[in-house]
N, C-alpha and C positions, 0 to 999 in steps of 0.2 A: 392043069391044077397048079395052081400057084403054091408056092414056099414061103412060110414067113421067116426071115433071119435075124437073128437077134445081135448084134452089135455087144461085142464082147467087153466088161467092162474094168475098165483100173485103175489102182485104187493111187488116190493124189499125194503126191508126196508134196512137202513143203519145201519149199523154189528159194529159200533163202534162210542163212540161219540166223537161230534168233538173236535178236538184239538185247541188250544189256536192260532194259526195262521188261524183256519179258522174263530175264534171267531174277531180277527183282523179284518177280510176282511169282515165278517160281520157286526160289529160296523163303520167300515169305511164308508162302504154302507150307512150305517145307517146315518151318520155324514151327510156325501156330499149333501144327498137328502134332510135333513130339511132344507127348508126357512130359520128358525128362526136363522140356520148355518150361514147363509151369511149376515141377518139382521143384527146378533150379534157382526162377527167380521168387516164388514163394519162400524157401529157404534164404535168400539175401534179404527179400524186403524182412522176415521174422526176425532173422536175428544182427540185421543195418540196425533196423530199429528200435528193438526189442532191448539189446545192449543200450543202446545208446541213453534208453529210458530206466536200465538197471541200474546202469553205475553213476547218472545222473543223482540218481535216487538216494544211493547207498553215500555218495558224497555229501548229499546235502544233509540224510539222516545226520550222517557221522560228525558232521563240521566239527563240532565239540571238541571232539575228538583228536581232531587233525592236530600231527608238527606242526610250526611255524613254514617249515620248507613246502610241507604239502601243499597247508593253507594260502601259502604266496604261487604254487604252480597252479593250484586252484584259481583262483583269481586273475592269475595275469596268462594261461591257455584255457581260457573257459572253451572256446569253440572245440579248440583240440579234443579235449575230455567229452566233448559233446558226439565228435564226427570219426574221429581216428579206432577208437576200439569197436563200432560198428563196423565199417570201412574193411576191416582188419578180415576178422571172420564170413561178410559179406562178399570178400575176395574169391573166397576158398568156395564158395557154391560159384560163383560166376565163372573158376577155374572147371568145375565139374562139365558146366553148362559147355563151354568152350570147346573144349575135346570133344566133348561129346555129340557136337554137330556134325563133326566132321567125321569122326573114327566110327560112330554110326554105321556111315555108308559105304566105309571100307569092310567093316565086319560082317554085312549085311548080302554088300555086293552092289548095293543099289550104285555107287558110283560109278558102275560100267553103262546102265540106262543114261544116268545124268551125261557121262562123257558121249553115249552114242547121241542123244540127244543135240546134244552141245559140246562138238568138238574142239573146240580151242576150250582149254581148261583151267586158262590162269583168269576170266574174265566170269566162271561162274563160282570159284575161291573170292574171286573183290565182292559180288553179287552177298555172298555167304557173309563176308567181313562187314558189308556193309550196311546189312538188315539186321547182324547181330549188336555192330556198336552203336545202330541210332536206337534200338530197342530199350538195350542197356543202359546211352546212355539217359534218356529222355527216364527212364525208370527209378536211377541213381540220381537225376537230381528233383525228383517228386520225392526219394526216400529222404536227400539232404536237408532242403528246408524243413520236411516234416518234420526230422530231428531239430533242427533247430529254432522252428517254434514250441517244439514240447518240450524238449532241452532246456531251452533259456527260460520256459516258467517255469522248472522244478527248478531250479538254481536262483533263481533270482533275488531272493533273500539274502543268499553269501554272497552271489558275484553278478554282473548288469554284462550282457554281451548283447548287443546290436545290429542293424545292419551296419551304422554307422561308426561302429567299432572296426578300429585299422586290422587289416588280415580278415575280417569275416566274410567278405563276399567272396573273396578269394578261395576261402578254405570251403564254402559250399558250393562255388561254381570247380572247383576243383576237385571236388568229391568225387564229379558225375564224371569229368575228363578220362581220373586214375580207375575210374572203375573200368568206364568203356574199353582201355586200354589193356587193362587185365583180361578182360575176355578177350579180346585179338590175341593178346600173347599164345593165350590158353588155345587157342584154332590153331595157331600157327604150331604149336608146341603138337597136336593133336595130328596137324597135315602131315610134319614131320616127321612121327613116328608111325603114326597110322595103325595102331593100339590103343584100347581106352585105358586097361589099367595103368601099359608104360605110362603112357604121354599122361597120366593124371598122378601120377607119385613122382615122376618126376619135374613136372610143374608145383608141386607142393613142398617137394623135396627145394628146388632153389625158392622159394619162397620163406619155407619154416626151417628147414633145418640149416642149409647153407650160411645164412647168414649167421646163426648162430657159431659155426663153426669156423669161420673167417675172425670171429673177435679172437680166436685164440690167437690171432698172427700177434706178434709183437708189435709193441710202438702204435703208432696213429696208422698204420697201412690197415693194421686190422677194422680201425672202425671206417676207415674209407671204403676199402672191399666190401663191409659186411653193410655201409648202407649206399651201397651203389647195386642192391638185389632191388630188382622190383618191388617187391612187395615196401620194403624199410624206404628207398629211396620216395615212392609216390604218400608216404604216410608224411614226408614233411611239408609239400603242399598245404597241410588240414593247422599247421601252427600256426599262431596267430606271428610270434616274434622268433627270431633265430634262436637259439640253443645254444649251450659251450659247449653241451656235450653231443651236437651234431657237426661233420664236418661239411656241409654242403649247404646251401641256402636254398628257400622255399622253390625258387621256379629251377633251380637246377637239379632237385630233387627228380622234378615235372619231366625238366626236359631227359634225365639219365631213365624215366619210362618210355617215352616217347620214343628214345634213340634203341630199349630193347625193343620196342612195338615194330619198329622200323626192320631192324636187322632180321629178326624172326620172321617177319612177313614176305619179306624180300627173300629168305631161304628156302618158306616154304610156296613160294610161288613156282623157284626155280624146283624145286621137289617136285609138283603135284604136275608139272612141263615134261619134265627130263624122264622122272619114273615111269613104269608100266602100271598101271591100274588094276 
């Protein structure tokens, strides 16, 4: 009498890790599914825009009204007035957004599956950086021009802003830039601490209050520190002409974001490398 034998079975493991486009489509997943994803950027697009078409509004009611000082800032930053106080508050949800991808999965735990998953750790943090600033940015600049076609026809009556106006495309292609860059900070500030409330009061904290408190320094050092913060320095990108009462010019504004975007990411790479999980 014969035996049947049954050939024991196991189970396949994956023969190579994964590649940076699968870390993509993972992170993506990742994105799409959290709540706090939609919470985040519903709150930027409501009040990007929402301001933008308040105080548009209230300016142009008021004209009447206005100083001479006003009426001539009015007129010669119209974009500014259009992009910079959305921008401003639209920051502070995309700071929320930021941290919160990250410190998630530290609070959660889930960060121990993604590292077994994907053991080299600095290549699914770029994966994460990467899906978060093209989201952001492609998103900040749908919210830019919006503003600034609904912008320029509530104003249009006191002041004419264009594309063809010097500094406008600038300040709306630079909208999207300082935004996407504020959310990197905000991951980075997030990997670093690896707490949501730290890593989000104190991304808010050099944001709102910092800078405020740097103008107390004496002389001109105060207003150098206080608009070399994130938040003040990426707000002068959105002017149409220089200021006397800024001390930096539109693209070095751009670029003293760009250089914190850089240093944070670069610390928290070496962070999320070096630390335990």
């Amino acid at each position: 009498m014969s035996t049947l034998t049954i050939a024991p079975t196991t189970a396949t493991r994956p023969t190579h890790a994964p590649g940076f486009t699968d870390l993509l489509r993972s992170e993506w997943t990742k994105f799409k599914t959290l709540r706090s994803t939609w919470w985040s950027l519903g709150a930027m697009l409501f009040f990007s825009l929402g301001m933008s078409i308040l105080l548009t509004s209230l300016f142009t009611a008021h004209y009447a009204t206005l100083g001479p000082e006003d009426k001539a800032s009015f007129g010669n930053d119209t974009i500014g007035l259009i992009l910079q106080p959305g921008a401003q508050l639209g920051e502070l949800a995309l700071t929320v957004l930021g941290v919160l991808l990250i410190s998630s999965e530290f609070s959660t735990g889930m960060i121990k599956a993604t590292v077994l998953a994907a053991p080299r750790r600095t290549p699914v943090l770029a994966a994460k950086a990467v899906v978060l600033a093209a989201v952001v940015l492609v998103l900040s600049e749908v919210i830019a021009w919006a503003c600034f076609f609904v912008g320029s026809a509530i104003v249009h009556k006191h002041a004419s802003v264009t594309l063809s106006t010097p500094g406008t495309l600038r300040a709306i292609l630079g909208f999207g830039g300082v935004m996407a860059m504020t959310s990197l900070i905000a991951l980075a500030t997030g990997t670093l601490l690896r707490h949501t409330a730290a890593a989000v009061s104190v991304a808010l904290g050099v944001n709102l209050v910092v800078p405020i408190l740097l103008q107390l320094v004496p002389g001109s050092a105060g207003r150098h520190l206080s608009y070399a913060m994130p938040q003040r320095a990426g707000q002068l990108i959105m002017d149409r002409t220089e200021s006397v009462n800024t001390p930096y010019s539109q693209w070095t504004g751009f670029g003293i974001v760009a250089l914190w975007t850089v240093v944070l990411l670069a610390l928290s790479f070496w962070s999320i490398k070096k630390r335990d999980v």
